[in-house]
C-alpha positions in Angstrom: 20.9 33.5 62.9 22.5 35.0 65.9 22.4 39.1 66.3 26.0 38.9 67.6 28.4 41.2 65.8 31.3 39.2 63.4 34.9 39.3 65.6 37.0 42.3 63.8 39.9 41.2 61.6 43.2 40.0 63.7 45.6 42.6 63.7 48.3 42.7 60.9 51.8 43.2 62.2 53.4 45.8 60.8 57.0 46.8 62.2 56.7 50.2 62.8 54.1 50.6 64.6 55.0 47.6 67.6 54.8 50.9 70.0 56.1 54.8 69.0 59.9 53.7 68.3 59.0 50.6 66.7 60.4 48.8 68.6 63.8 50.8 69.5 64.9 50.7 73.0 63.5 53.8 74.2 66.8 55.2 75.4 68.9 54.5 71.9 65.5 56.4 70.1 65.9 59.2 72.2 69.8 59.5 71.6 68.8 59.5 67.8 66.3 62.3 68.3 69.0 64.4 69.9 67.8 67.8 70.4 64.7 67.5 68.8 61.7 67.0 71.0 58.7 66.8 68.9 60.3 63.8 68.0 61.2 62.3 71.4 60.0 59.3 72.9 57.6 60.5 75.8 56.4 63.2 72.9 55.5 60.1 70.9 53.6 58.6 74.0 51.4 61.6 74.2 50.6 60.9 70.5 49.5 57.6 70.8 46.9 58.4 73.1 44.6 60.1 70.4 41.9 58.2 68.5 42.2 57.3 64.5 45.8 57.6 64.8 48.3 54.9 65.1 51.9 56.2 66.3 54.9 54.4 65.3 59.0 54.8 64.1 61.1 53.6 61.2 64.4 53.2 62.0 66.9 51.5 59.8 71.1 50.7 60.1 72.8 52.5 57.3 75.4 50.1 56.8 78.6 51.2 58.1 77.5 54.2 59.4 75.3 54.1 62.0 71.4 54.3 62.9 68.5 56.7 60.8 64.9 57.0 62.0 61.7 59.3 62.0 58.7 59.4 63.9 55.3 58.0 61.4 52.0 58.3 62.0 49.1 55.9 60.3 46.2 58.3 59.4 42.7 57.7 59.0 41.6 61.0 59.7 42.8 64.0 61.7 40.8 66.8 63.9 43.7 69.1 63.8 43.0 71.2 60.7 47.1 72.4 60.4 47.7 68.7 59.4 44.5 68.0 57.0 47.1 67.9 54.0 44.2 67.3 51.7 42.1 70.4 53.3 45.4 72.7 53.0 46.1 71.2 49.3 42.4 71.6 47.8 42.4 75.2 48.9 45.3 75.5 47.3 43.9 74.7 44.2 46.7 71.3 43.8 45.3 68.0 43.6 45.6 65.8 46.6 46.4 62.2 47.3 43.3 61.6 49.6 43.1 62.5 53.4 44.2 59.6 54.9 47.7 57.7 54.4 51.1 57.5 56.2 52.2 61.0 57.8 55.7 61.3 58.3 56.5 62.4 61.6 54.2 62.9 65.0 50.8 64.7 64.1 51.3 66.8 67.0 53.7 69.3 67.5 54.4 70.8 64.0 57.9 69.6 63.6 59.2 66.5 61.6 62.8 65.9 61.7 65.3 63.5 59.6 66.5 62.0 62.5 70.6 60.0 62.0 73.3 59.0 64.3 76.6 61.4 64.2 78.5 61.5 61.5 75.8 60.7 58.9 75.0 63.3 56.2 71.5 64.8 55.8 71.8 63.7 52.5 72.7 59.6 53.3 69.9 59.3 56.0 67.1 61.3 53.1 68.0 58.5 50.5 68.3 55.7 53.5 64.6 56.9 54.9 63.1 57.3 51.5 63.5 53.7 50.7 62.2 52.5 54.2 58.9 54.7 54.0 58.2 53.1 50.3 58.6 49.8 52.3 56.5 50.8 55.3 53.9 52.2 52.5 53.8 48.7 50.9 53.2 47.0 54.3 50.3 49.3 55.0 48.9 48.9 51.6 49.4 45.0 52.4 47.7 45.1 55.9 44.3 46.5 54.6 41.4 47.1 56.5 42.8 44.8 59.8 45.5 47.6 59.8 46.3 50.6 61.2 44.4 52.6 57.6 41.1 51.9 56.1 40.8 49.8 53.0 41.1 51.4 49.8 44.1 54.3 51.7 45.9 54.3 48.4 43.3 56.3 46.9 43.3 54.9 43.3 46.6 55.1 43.0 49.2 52.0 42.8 47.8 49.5 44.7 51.5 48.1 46.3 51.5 51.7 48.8 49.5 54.4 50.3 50.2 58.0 50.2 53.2 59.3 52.1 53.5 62.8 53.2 55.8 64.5 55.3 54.2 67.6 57.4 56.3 70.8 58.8 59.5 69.5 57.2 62.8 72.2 57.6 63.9 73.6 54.0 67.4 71.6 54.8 65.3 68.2 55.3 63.5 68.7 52.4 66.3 69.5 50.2 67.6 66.4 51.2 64.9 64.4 50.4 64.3 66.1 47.2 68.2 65.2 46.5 67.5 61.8 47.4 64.7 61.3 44.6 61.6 62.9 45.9 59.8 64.4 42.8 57.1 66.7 44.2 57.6 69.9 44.8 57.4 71.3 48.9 54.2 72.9 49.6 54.8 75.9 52.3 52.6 75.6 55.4 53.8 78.6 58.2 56.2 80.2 59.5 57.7 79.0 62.4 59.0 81.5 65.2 62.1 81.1 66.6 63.6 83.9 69.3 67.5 83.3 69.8 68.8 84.0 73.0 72.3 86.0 73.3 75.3 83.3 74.0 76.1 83.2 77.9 73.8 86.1 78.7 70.6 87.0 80.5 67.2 89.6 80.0 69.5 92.4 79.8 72.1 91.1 77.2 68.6 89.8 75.1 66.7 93.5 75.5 70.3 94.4 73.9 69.5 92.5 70.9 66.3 93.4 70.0 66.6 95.2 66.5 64.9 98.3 67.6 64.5 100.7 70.8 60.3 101.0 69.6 60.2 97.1 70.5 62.5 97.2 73.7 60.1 100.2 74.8 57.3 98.1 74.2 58.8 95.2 76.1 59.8 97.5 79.2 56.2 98.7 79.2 54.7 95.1 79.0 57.0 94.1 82.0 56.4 97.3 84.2 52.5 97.1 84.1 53.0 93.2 84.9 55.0 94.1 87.7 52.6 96.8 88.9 49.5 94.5 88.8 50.6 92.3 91.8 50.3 88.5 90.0 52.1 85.9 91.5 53.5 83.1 88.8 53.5 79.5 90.3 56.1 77.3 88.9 54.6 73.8 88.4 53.7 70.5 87.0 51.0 69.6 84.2 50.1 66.7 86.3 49.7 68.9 89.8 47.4 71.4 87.4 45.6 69.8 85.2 41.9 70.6 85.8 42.9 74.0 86.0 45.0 74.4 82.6 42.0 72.7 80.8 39.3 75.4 82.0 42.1 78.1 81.5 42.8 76.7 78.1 38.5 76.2 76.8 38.2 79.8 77.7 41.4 80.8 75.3 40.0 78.5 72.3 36.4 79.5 72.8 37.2 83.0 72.2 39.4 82.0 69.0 35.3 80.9 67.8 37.0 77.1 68.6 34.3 74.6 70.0 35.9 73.8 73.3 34.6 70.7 76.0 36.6 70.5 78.9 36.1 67.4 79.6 38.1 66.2 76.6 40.4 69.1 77.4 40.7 67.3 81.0 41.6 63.9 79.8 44.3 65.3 76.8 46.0 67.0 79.4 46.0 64.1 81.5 47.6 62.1 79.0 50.1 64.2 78.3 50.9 64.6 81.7 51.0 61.4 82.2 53.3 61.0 78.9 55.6 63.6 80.3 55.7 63.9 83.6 58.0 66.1 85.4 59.3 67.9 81.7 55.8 69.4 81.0 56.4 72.5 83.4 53.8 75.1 84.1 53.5 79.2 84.6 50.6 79.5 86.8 49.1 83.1 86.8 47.1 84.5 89.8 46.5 87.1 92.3 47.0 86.1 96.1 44.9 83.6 97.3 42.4 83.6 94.1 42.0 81.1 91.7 44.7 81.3 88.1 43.6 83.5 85.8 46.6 81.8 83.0 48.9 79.1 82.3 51.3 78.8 80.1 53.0 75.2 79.2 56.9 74.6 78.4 59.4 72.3 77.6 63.1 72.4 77.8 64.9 69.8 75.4 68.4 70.3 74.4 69.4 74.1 74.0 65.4 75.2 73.3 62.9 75.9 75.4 59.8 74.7 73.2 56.5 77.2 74.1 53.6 74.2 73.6 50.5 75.9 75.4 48.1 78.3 77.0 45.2 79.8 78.3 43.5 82.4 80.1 40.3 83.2 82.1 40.2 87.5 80.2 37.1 88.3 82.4 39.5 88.6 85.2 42.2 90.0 83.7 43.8 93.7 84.4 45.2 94.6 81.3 48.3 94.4 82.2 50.4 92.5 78.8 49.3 89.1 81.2 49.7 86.8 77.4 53.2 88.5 76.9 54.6 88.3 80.0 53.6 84.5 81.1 54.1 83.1 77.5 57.3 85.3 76.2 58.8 87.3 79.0 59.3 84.5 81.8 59.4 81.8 79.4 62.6 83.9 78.2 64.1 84.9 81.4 63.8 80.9 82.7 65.7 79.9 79.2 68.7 82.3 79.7 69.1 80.9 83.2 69.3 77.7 82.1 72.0 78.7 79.6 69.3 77.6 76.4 70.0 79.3 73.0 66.5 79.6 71.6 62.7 79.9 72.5 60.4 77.8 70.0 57.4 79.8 69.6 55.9 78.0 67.0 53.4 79.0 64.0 50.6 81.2 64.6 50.6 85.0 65.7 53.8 85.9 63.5 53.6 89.3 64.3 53.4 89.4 68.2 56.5 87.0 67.7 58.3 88.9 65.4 58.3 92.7 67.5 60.4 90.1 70.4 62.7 88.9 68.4 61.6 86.2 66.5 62.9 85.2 63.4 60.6 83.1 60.8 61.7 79.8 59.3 59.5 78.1 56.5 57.6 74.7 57.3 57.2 72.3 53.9 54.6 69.7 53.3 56.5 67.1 50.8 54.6 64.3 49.3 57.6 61.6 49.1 55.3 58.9 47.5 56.7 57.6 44.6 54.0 58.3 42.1 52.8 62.1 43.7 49.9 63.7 42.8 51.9 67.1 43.0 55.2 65.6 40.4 55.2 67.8 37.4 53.1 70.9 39.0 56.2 72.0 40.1 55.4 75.7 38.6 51.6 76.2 40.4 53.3 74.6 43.6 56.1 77.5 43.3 52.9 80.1 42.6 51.2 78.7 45.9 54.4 79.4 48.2 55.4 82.9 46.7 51.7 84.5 47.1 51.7 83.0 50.9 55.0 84.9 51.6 54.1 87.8 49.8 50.9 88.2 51.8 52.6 87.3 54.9 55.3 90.2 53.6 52.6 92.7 52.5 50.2 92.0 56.4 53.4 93.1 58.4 56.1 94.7 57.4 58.3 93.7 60.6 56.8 90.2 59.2 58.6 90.6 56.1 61.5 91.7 57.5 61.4 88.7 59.8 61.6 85.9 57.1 64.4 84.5 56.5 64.6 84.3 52.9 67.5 82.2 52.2 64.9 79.5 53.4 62.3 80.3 51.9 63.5 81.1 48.5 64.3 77.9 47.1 60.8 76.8 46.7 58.9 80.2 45.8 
């Protein structure tokens, strides 16, 4: 009997996931997308280039009206622990469909966006979606273990779909789908900072704006002892700096108690460079004729500049507010020039965010399948969400006052 290994299963095709847009003309996808880039095309590209994940798009006509879409991703199992919705749901004490199924939206990023042509409501392109994921779900189910999830995805549960949950959904999105029919409740995630820049003006008109003279004093300070250090910021390409970004950026997660290699820092970076190209811009940090000391990565799409990454080498650092200045301060100043109205600064370190002006928006995790796990624990789910704010609330008070609770209250 021969030792050689049995030829894997052919591939079952499965619509949306011919390539990221599946198969949209790239251009037309992009024009759906609009002005949000964590679902744009060359975004998508980046995705696809990470193993156990298969990146796709639904798209669907909505007859009469025009064009409805979202970025999904097929998962069998994901490193990132923000989007390990059945880590985040068993800690929660709430029962979870199983770790791996169809994510809706890109599983990098932490933004998923009902994406619809002008003129279509929120509300038409939820219900329009919602029937096109329970398709796509069926098709998975159908492809089995020669698809893009393992065999036995649905995890006990009807055997005609797999699991489908949306991650770092906006409270409008999610009250649209919840219109539209979805039963669970929204699990909250983080906040999400966003800094709004004044209309038409520059550093002065945003130093204006900031709610308090304590945090413009800090901010003049930070600036001032940047100034005084004698750094020189390099304005570049991830593709020209590569190498450098990923030892700048093992040094930052290695001192967060992260295991970073470099070498798979190298090649990430590489392939979103690749993915990019001339949008993924860089803030290189150094003194004259020495090696960077920082990076920080940006991308400008539509009226946001979108703060993705950085890192820094702090053995050779002075002290001198480097993190502020390279990933807030210049970030800001190269936004107002451009004439952008907002600078994403994402989840994580709410309260550095917060004393610059951010203002904190709640990211949902929604289980849209049909038979949820989380319908009719709509009371613990509502528990859940309320003691995350109110520790978030009672950590910080410029935290608390930070949250916008119009978007947050619905579901606490």
């Amino acid at each position: 009997m021969s030792d050689a290994p049995a030829p894997a299963p052919a591939p079952v095709q499965v619509p949306a996931f011919a390539d990221v847009t599946g198969g949209m003309d790239p251009a037309r996808w992009d024009a759906l997308a609009r002005d949000h880039f964590y679902s744009s095309v060359n975004w998508l590209r980046f995705c696809a280039g990470d193993g156990g994940i298969t990146t796709g798009g639904l798209h669907l006509e909505a007859p009469g009206a025009g064009t409805v879409g979202v970025p999904v991703t097929a998962v069998r199992s994901i490193g990132n622990p923000f989007y390990q919705w059945d880590r985040i749901l068993g800690e929660a004490g709430l029962p979870s469909p199983g770790p791996s199924g169809l994510l809706v939206g890109a599983h990098r990023g932490y933004q998923a966006n009902i994406l619809a042509s002008p003129g279509i409501s929120r509300e038409q392109a939820a219900k329009e979606l919602l029937c096109g994921l329970e398709d796509l779900a069926g098709e998975l189910a159908a492809a089995g273990a020669a698809g893009p999830l393992p065999a036995g995805a649905s995890g006990g549960r009807d055997a005609g779909a797999v699991p489908t949950v949306a991650m770092f959904l906006s409270t409008p999105d999610v009250v649209a789908l919840r219109a539209a029919g979805v039963r669970a409740m929204p699990v909250a995630l983080q906040p999400d900072a966003w800094i709004p820049l004044p209309e038409g003006g520059g550093w002065d008109e945003w130093m204006r704006s900031l709610p308090s003279k304590r945090r413009a004093d800090i901010v003049r300070r930070d600036r001032r002892n940047f100034l005084e250090a004698g750094y020189e910021v390099v304005h570049t390409t991830l593709g020209e700096c590569g190498p450098q970004a990923a030892r700048l950026l093992a040094c930052t997660e290695r001192r967060y108690g992260h295991d970073a290699d470099v070498e798979e820092l190298a090649e990430s970076i590489r392939i979103q460079a690749e993915a990019l190209g001339a949008d993924a811009r860089v803030l290189l940090l150094s003194r004259p004729g020495e090696d960077p000391v920082g990076y920080c990565l940006y991308y400008m799409w539509g009226d946001t500049l979108y703060l993705r990454a950085a890192g820094f080498d702090y053995d050779r650092l002075a002290g001198a507010a480097e993190y502020f200045n390279l990933v807030y301060y210049i970030p800001l100043i190269i936004a107002c020039e451009n004439g952008l109205r907002w600078l994403h600064a994402g989840i994580e370190a709410a309260e550095a965010k917060v004393l610059r002006g951010a203002e904190l928006r709640p990211l949902w995790m929604l289980d849209l399948s049909r038979d949820s796990v989380l319908a009719g624990r709509d009371d613990d789910v509502r528990a859940h969400n309320a003691g995350l704010v109110a520790r978030w609330g009672e950590a910080s008070p410029a935290i608390a006052k930070a949250l916008v609770r119009d978007l947050w209250e619905p579901f606490c």
